[in-house]
DRENMAR-735137 format. One record per residue (C-alpha): residue number from 0; residue in one letter; x, y, z. Coordinates in steps of 0.05 Angstrom, whole numbers, plus 32768, in hexadecimal, padded with zeros to 4 digits. Example, Ala and Ser with C-alpha at 12.3 -4.5 7.8 and 13.67 -1.06 7.14 Angstrom:
! DRENMAR-735137
[site 0; 'A'; [80F6; 7FA6; 809C]];
[site 1; 'S'; [8111; 7FEB; 808F]];
***
This chain:
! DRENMAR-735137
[site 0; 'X'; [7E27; 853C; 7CE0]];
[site 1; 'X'; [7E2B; 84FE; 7D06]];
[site 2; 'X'; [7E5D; 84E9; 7D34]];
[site 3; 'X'; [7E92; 84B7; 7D18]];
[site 4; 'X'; [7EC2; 8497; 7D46]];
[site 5; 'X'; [7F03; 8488; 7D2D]];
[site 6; 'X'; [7F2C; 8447; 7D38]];
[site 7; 'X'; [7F67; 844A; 7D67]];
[site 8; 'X'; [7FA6; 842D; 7D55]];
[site 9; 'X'; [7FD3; 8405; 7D82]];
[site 10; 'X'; [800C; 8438; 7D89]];
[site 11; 'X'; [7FD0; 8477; 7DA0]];
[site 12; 'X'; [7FBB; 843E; 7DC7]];
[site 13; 'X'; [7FFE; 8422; 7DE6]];
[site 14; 'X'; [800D; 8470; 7DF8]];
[site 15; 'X'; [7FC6; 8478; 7E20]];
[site 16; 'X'; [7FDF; 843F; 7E48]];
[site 17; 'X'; [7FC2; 840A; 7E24]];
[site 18; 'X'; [7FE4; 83CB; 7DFF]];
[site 19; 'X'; [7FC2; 838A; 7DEB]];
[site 20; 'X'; [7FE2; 8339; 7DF3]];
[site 21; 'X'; [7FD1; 82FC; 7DDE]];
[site 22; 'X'; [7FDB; 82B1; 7DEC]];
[site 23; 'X'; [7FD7; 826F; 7DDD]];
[site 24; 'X'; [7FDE; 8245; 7E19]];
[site 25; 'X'; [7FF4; 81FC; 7E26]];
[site 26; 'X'; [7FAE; 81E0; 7E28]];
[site 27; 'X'; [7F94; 8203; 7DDE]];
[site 28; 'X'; [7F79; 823E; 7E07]];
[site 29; 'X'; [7F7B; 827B; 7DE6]];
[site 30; 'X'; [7F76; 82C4; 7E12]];
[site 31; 'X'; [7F7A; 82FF; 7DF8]];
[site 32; 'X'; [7F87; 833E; 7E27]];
[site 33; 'X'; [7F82; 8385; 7E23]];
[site 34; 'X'; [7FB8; 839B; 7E5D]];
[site 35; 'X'; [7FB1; 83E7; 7E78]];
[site 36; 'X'; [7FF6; 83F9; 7E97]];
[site 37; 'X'; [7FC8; 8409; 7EDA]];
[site 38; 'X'; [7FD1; 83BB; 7EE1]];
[site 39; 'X'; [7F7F; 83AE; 7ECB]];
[site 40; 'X'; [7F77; 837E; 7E94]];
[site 41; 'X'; [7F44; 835F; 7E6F]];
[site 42; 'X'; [7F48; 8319; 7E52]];
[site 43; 'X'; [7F1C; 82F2; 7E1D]];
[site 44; 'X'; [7F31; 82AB; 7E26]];
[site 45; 'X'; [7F13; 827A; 7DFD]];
[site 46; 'X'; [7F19; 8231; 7E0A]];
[site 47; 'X'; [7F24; 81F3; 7DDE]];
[site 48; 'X'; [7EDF; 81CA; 7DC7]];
[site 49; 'X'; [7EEF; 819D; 7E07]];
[site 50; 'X'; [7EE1; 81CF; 7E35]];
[site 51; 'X'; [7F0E; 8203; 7E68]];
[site 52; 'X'; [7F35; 81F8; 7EA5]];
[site 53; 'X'; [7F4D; 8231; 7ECA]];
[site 54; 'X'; [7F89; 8213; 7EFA]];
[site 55; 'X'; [7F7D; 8226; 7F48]];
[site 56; 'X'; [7FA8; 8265; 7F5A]];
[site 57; 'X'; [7FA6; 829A; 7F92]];
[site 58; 'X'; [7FB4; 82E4; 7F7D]];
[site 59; 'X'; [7FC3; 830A; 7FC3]];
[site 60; 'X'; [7FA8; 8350; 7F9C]];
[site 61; 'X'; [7F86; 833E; 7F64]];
[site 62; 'X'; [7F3D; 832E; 7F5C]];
[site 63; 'X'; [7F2B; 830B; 7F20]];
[site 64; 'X'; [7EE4; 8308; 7F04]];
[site 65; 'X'; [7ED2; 82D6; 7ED1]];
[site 66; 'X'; [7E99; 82DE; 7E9C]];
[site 67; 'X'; [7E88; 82A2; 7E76]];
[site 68; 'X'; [7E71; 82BF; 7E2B]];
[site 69; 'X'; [7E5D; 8270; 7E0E]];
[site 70; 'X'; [7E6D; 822A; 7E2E]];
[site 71; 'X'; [7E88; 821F; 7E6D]];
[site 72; 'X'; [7EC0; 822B; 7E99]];
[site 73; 'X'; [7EE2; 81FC; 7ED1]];
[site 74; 'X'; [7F03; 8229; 7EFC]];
[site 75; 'X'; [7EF8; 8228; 7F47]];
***
């Protein structure tokens, strides 16, 4: 018998810790995140046909890597 894995719902999910968000920002932007309460996070955004801008910020404990799937992105 093969193995079959089954889908997890967001309530099983939300009590291992794990809860999702999603957003539409100012500039058409969309990111969507998948939060762990251990403060990691994971977001998707995808950016308007124009292109991406990521606005300059400092996080004092935070290290952010970006992977670009398609296109381009602006931050620096």
């Amino acid at each position: 018998m093969a193995y079959q894995p089954r889908d997890v719902g967001p309530e099983e999910a939300r009590s291992k810790g794990v809860s999702i968000e999603h957003n539409l920002m100012p500039n058409g932007e969309f990111r969507f995140r998948l939060k762990h309460d251990d403060g990691i996070a994971y977001i998707r955004t995808e950016a308007t046909d124009s292109g991406g801008w990521q606005k300059s910020h400092y996080h004092r404990s935070v290290r952010e890597t970006y992977i670009v799937q398609r296109g381009q992105n602006g931050s620096r």
